[in-house]
C-alpha positions as CSV (number, residue, x, y, z in Angstrom):
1,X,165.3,-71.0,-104.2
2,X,168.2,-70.4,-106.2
3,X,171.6,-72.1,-106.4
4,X,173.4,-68.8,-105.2
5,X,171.0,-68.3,-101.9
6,X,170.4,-71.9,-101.0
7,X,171.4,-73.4,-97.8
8,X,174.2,-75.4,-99.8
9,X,175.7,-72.5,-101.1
10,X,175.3,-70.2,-97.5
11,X,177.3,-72.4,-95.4
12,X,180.1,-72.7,-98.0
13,X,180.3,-68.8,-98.0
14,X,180.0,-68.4,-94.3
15,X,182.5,-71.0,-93.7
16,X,185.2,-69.5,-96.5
17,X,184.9,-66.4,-94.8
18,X,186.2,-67.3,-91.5
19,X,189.9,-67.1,-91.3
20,X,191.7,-70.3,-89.2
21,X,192.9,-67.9,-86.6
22,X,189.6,-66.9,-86.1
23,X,188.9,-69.2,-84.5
24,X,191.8,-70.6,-82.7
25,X,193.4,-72.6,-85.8
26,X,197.2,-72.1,-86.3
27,X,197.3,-70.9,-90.0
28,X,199.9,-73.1,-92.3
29,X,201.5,-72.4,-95.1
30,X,200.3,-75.1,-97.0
31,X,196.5,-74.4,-96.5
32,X,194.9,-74.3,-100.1
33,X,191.6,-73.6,-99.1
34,X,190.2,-70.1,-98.2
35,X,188.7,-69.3,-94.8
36,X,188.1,-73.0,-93.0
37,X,188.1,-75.8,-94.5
38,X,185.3,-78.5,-93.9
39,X,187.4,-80.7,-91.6
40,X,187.4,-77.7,-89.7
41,X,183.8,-77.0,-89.8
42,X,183.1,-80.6,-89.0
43,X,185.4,-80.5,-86.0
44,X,184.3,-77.0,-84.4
45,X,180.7,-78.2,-84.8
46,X,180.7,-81.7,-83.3
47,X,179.5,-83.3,-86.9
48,X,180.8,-85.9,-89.1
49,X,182.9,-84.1,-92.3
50,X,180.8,-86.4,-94.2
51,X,177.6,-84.3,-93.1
52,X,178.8,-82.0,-94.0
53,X,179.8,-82.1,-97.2
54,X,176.1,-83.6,-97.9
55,X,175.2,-80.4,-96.6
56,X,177.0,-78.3,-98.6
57,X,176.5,-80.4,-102.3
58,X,172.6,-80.3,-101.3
59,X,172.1,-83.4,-100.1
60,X,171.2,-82.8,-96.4
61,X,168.4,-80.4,-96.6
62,X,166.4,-80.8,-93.6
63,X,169.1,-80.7,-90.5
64,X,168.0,-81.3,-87.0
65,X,167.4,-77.9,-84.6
66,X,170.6,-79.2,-82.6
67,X,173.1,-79.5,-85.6
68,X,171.7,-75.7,-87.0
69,X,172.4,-74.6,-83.6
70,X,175.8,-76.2,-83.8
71,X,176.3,-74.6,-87.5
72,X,176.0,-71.2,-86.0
73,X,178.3,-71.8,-83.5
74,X,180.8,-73.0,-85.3
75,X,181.0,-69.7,-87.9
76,X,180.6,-67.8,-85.4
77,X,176.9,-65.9,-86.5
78,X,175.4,-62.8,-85.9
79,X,171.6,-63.5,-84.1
80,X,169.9,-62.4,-87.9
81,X,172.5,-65.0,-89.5
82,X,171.6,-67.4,-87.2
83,X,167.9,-66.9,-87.8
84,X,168.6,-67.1,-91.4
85,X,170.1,-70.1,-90.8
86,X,167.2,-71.8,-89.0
87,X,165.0,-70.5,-92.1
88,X,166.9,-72.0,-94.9
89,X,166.6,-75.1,-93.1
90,X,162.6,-74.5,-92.1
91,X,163.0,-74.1,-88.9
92,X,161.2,-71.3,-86.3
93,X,164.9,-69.0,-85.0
94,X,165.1,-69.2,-80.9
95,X,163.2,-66.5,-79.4
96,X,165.2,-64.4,-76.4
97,X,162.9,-67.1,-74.0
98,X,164.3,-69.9,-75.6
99,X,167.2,-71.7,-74.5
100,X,170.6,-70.5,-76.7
101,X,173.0,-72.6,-78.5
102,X,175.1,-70.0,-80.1
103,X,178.3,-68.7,-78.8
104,X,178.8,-64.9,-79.5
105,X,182.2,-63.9,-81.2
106,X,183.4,-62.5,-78.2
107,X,183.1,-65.1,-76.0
108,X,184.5,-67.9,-79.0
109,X,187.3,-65.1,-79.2
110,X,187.8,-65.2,-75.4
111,X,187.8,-69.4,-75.1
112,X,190.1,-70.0,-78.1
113,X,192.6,-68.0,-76.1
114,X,192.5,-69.8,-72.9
115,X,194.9,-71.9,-74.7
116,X,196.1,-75.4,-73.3
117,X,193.0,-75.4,-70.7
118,X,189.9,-78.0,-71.1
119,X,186.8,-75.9,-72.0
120,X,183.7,-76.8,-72.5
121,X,180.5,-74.6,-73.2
122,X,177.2,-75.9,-72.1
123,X,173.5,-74.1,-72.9
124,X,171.5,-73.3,-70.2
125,X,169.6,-76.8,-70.2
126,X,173.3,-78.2,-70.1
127,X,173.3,-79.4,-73.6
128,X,176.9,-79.2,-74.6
129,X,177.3,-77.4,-77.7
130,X,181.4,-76.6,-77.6
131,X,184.6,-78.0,-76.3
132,X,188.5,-77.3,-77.0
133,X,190.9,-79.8,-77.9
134,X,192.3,-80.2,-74.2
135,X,188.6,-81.2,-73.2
136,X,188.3,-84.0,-75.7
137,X,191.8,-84.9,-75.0
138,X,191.3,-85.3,-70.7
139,X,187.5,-86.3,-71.1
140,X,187.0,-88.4,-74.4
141,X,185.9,-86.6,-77.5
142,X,182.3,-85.6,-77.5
143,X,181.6,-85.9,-81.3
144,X,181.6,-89.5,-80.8
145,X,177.9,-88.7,-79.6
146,X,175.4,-87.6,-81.7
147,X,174.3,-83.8,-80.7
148,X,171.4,-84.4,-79.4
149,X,172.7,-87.0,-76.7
150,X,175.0,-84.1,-75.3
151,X,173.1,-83.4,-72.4
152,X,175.0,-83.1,-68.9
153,X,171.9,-83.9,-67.0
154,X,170.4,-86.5,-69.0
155,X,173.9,-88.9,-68.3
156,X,173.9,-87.6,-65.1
157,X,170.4,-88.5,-64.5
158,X,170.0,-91.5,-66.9
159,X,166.7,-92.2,-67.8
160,X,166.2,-96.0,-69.1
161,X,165.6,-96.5,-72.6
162,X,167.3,-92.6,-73.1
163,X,170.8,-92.5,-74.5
164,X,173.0,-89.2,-72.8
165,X,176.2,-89.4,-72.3
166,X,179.0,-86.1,-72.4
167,X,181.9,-87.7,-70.8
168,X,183.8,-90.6,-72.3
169,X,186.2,-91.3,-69.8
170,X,184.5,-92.3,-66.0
171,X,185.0,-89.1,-64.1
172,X,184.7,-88.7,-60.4
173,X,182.9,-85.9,-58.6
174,X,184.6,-84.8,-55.0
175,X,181.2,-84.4,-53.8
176,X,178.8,-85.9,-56.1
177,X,175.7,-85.2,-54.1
178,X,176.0,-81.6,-53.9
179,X,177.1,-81.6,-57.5
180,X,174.1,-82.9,-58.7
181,X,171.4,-80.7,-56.3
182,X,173.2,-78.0,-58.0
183,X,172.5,-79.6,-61.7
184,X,168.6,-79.8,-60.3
185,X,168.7,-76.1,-59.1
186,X,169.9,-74.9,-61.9
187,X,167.7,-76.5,-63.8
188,X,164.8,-75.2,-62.3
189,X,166.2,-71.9,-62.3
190,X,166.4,-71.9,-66.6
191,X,162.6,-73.8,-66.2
192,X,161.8,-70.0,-64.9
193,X,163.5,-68.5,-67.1
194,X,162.8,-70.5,-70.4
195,X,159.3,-71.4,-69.5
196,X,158.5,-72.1,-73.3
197,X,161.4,-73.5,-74.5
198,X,160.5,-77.7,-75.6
199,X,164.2,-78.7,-75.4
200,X,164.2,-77.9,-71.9
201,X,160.8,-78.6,-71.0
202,X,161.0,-82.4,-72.6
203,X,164.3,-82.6,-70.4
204,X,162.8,-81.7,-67.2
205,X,160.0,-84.2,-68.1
206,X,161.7,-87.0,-69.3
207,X,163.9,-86.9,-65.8
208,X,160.7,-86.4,-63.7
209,X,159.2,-89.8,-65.2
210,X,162.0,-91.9,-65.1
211,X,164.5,-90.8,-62.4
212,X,163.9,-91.2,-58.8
213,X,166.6,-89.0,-57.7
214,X,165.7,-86.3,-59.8
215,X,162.2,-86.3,-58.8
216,X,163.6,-86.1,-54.9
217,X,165.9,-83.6,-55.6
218,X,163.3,-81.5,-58.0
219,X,161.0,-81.5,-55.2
220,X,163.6,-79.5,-53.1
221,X,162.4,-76.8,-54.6
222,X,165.7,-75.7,-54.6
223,X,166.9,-72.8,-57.1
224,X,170.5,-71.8,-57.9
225,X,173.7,-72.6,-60.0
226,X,175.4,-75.2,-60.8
227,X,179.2,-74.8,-59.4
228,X,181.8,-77.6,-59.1
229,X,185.0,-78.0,-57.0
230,X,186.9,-80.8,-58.0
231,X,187.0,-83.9,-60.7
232,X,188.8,-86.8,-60.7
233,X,189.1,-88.2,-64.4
234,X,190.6,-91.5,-64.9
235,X,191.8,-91.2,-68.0
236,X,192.5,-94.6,-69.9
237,X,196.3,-93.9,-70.6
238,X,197.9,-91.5,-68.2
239,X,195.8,-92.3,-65.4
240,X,193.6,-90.6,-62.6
241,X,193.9,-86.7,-63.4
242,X,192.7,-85.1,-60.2
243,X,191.1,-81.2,-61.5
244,X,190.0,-78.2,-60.8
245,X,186.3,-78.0,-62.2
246,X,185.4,-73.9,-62.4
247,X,181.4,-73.4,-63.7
248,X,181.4,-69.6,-65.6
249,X,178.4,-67.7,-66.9
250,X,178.4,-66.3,-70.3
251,X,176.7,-63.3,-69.6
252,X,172.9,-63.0,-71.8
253,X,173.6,-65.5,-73.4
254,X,173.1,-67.9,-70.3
255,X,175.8,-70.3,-71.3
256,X,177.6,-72.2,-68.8
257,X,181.7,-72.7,-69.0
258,X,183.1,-75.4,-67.6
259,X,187.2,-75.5,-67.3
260,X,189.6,-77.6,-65.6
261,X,192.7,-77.1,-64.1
262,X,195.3,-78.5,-62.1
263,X,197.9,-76.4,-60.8
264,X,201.1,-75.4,-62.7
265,X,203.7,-77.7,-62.9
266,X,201.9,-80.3,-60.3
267,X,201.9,-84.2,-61.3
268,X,198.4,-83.7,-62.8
269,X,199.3,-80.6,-64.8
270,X,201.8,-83.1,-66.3
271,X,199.0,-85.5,-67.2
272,X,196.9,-83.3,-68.8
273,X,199.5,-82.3,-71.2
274,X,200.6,-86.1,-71.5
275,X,196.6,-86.2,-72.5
276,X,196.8,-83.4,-75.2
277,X,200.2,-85.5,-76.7
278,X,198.1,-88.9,-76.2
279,X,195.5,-87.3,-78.2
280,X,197.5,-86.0,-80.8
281,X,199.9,-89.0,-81.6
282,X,198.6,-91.7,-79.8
283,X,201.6,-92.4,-77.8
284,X,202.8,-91.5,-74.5
């Protein structure tokens, strides 16, 4: 493979393409660098900007399923890109019965103007593969966790001896039992629908063998959606942060959006914007 169509040299031409507002970056005069620059790359793909600079000198060759997926994401590729993508890195593309990581254009377009809400974008085995700077700021920052421990069921069905965890900050469910038969039905829902895909498939598994409340509620036979009413985050510096908690489907590509709310000008409205300035000074 040559230096012009290696993976190195794809991702630095796929990521000087895309413009910051594009994807939801305020464009400053100052910028040197055209299209995104790999601190933004890192950030909009959940990985470290030291991976991916490794990536991009050649040094990282052989990246996990779960950070290609995040890759494509994050630049925003077509389905042959993506595929590409998976290629260069030796890796089989998803199939149309395999579980999608990939946000379309439209629907990145679409979440980058929601603005000051907390948005997160889960795949249909509730593997988060997105979020907004209002989410990390209200909920703790995902990238702490590696990309493969983003899984909304696994921390909400931990599994001893299996690292999962998606929120950093303790959050409260209104009704947490309900929430979680609809995480099951759901589940068994994409099992239908997926019925090849291993991601999912090892998920299911791994909560079967070592989760008793799973297993009870799996044997419900229940089938449905996921859907939320309210969270209650208690947020380390500004306090409880009582939210709405609205559960969206992406259309065919199967992805679930989760934002919060609180309504406008409301005591926790306040706190979620004291979050956001939390986040982005570290004072109050």
């Amino acid at each position: 493979m040559t230096d012009q169509t290696s993976l190195a040299a794809t991702l630095r031409v796929w990521r000087e393409r895309l413009t910051p507002d594009q994807v939801g970056l305020p464009l400053r005069p100052s910028r040197r660098t055209a299209g995104l620059r790999r601190e933004d790359l890192a950030e909009r793909s959940g990985l470290s900007v030291d991976y991916v600079i490794r990536l991009e000198q050649g040094r990282a060759t052989t990246p996990s399923g779960q950070v290609v997926a995040a890759l494509a994401g994050a630049l925003q590729l077509n389905v042959t890109e993506r595929d590409h993508l998976y290629r260069l890195t030796g890796l089989q593309p998803p199939g149309d019965r395999l579980v999608r990581d990939c946000l379309t254009p439209g629907v990145h377009r679409l979440l980058t103007r929601l603005g000051d809400v907390p948005v997160s974008v889960f795949a249909a085995d509730w593997q988060q593969i997105w979020w907004n700077d209002s989410w990390a700021a209200l909920i703790g920052d995902p990238s702490a966790v590696s990309p493969e421990h983003r899984n909304f069921a696994a921390s909400r069905f931990p599994v001893p001896g299996c690292p999962a965890r998606v929120e950093a900050w303790p959050v409260r469910v209104t009704d947490l039992d309900a929430s979680k038969r609809g995480l099951v039905a759901d589940l068994r829902r994409a099992s239908a629908r997926y019925p090849t895909d291993a991601r999912l498939g090892a998920l299911i598994q791994r909560l079967l063998g070592g989760n008793a409340e799973f297993v009870r509620m799996w044997q419900s036979g229940t089938v449905g959606e996921h859907t939320e009413d309210q969270k209650v985050v208690e947020h380390p510096v500004v306090g409880h942060v009582r939210v709405d908690c609205d559960v969206l489907t992406a259309g065919d590509a199967d992805l679930r959006i989760v934002a919060l709310t609180a309504e406008a000008g409301s005591p926790d409205a306040h706190r979620i914007e004291l979050a956001r300035q939390v986040a982005r000074t570290g004072t109050t």
